[in-house]
C-alpha positions in Angstrom: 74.9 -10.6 -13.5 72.4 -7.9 -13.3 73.3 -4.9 -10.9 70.9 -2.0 -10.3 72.2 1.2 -8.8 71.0 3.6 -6.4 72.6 7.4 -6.9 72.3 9.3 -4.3 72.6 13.0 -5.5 71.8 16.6 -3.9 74.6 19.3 -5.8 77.0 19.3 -9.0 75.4 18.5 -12.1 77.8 18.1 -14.4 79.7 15.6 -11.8 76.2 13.4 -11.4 76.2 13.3 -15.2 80.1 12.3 -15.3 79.4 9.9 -12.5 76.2 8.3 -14.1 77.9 7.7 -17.9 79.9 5.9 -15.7 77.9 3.8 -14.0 76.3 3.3 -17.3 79.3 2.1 -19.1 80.6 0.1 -17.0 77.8 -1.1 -14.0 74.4 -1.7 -16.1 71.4 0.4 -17.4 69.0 -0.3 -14.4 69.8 2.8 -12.4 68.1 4.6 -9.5 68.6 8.5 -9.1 67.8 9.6 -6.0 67.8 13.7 -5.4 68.0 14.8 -2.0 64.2 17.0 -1.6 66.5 20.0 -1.1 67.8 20.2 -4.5 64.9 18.7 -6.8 64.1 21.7 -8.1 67.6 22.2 -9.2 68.5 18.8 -10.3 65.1 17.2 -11.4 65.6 18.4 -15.2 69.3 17.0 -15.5 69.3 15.8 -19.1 69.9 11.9 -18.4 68.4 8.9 -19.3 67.8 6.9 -16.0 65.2 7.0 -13.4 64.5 9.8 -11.2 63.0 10.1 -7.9 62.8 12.9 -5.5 63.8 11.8 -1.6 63.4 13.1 1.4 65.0 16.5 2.5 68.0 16.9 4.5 70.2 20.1 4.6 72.7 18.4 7.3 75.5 15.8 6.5 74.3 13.3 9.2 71.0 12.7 7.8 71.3 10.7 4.3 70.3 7.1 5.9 66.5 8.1 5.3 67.3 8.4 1.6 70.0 6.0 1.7 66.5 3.4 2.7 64.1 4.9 0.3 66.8 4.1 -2.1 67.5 0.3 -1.9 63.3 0.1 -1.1 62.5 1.8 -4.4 65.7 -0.5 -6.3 64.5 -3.5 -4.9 60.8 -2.9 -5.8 61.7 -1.4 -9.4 64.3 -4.2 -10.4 63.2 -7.6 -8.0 65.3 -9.4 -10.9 68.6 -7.9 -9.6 71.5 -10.2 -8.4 72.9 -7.3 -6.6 72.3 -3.5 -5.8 74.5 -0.6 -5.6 74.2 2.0 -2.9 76.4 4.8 -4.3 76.9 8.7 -4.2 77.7 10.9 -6.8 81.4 11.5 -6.0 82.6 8.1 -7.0 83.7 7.5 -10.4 83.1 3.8 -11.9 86.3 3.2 -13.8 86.0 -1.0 -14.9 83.9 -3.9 -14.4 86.6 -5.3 -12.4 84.3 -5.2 -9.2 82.1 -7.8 -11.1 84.5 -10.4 -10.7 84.8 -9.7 -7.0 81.1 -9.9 -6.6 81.2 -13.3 -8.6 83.5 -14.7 -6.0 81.4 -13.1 -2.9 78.4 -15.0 -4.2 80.3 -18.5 -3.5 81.6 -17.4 0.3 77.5 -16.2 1.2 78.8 -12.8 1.4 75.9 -10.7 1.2 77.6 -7.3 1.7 80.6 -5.4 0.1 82.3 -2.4 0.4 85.8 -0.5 2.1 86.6 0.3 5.1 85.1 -2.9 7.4 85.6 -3.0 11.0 84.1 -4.0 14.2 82.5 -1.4 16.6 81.1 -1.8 20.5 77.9 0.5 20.1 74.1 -0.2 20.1 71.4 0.9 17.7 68.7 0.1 20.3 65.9 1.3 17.2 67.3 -1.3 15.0 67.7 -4.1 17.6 63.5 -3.2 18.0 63.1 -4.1 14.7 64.9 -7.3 14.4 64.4 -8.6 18.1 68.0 -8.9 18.7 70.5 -7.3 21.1 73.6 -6.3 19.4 76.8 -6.7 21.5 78.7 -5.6 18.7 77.8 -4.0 15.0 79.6 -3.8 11.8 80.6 -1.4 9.3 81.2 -0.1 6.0 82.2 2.9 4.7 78.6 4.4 3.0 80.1 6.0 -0.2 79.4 2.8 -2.1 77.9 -0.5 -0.7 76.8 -4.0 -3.1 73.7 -5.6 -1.4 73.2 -9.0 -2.6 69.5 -10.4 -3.2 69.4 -12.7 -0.5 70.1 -9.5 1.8 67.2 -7.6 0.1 65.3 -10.2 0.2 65.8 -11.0 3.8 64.8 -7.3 4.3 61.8 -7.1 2.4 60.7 -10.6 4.1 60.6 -8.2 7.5 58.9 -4.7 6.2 62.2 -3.2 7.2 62.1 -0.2 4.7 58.7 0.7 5.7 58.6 0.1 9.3 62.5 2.0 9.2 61.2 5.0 7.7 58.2 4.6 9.8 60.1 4.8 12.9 61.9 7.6 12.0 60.0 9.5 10.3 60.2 12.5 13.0 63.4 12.6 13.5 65.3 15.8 12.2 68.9 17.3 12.0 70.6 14.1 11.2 69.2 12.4 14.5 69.7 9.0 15.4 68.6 7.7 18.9 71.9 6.4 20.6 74.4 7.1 17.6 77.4 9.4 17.3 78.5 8.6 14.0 78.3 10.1 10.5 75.3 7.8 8.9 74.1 4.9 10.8 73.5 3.5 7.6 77.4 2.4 7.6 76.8 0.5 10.4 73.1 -0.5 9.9 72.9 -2.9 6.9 76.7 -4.5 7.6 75.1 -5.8 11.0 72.2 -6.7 9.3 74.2 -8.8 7.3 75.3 -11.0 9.8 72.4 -11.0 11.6 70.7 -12.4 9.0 73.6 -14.8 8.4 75.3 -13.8 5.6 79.1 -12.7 5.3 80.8 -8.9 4.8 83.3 -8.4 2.9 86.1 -5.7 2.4 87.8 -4.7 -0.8 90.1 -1.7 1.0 90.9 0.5 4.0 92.4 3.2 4.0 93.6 4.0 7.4 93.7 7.8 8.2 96.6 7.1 11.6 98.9 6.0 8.8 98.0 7.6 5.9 98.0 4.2 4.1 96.0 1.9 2.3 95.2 -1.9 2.8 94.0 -4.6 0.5 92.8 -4.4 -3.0 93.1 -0.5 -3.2 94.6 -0.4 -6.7 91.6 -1.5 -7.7 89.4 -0.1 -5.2 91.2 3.6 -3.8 87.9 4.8 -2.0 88.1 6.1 1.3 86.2 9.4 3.0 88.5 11.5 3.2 90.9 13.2 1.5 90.2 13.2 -1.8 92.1 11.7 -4.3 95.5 12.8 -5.7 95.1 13.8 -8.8 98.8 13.5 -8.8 97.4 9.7 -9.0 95.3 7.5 -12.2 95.0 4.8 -10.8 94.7 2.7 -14.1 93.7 0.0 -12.4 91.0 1.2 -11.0 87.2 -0.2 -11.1 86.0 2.4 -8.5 87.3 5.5 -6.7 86.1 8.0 -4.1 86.2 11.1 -3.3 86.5 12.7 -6.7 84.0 15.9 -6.1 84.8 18.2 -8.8 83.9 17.3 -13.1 87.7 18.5 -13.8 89.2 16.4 -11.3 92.0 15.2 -13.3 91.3 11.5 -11.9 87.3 12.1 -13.6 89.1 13.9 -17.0 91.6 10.3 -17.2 89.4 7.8 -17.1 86.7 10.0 -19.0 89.2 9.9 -21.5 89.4 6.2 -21.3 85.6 5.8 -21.6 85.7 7.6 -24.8 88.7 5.5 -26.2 86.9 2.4 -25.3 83.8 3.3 -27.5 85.7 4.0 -30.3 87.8 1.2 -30.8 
């Protein structure tokens, strides 16, 4: 199975270079990192041996989904060869290959998309719907902080232009704007209704739901979630990925850095 990954970067170096040996170790070599135009200056040099590019600028929170599509364009038209790509941010921490497995059995059911947090929304994205032809009654989401695209999704994209005629579209928008969206990134509910409207499945490794304060599903093995982060009070040993974990000294980052180490020695 070959994955390529798409880092998504803009502060904290030593994290992005925790967050990338990580990715390394445990997710493949082909990796994709993508620093926010505001801090390429600062991050460009970052001593690490994977691809760079420099994306477009953003200094609000509710603009990443330009980047987020300059991203999987750039993945897809780097590594064609991939079975799946990785849409992730440099705040999660790749603890196992465990997630492989799960991707293994998504391939069999046609799902085409994976990540936490799935749910149904009534909204429109009357920009997107322009694109594809298609009204949406209702769209889907993920949560953004790490998403698998499987290569009959990209390739379904590509087919279209999307990336191109996306970035076109938007290309003068500013300040996180999206025409007739309220949420954080429409990219969280962009590509999961793509999915489906292309015909191929979502699925969901964990929820956590913030009314309860609880988690749902696989979450000991996948314990990422928006906010808050995680407690450190917490290893999670069986964990294959985890978000939030912001800071390098997190003591979630120092155990399985520990771990990584271990591993490599024995």
């Amino acid at each position: 199975m070959e994955i390529t990954t798409v880092l998504q970067v803009h502060s904290d170096p030593t994290t992005i270079i925790d967050t990338v040996h990580s990715i390394l170790e445990h997710v493949g070599q082909n990796v994709l990192l993508l620093i926010n135009g505001s801090a390429w200056d600062q991050l460009k040099d970052i001593d690490l041996l994977v691809s760079k590019m420099k994306g477009f600028r953003h200094d609000v929170p509710k603009a990443p989904y330009r980047n987020v599509a300059l991203g999987l364009q750039m993945a897809w038209e780097t590594f064609p060869q991939s079975d799946w790509v990785c849409y992730t941010e440099y705040d999660a921490l790749f603890a196992s290959d465990r997630f492989k497995y799960n991707l293994a059995m998504a391939e069999e059911k046609k799902v085409w998309m994976l990540g936490n947090a799935g749910r149904v929304d009534e909204c429109r994205m009357p920009l997107v719907e322009s694109l594809v032809g298609e009204n949406f009654q209702s769209i889907y989401y993920l949560l953004g902080c790490c998403q698998f695209f499987h290569k009959d999704f990209m390739k379904k994209l590509d087919k279209i232009d999307f990336f191109n005629k996306f970035l076109f579209l938007t290309n003068e928008f500013s300040e996180g704007y999206f025409p007739a969206y309220s949420g954080y990134d429409i990219s969280e509910h962009l590509y999961p209704t793509l999915c489906r409207h292309f015909g191929g499945n979502v699925g969901v490794f964990a929820t956590w739901e913030d009314a309860k304060q609880e988690w749902h599903g696989a979450f000991e093995y996948f314990p990422m979630r928006r906010r808050p982060e995680l407690d450190p009070e917490a290893t999670y040993p069986k964990a294959s990925i985890l978000h939030p974990l912001k800071s390098f000294d997190h003591p979630i980052r120092k155990f399985h850095r520990t771990r990584r180490k271990v591993w490599k020695t024995t």
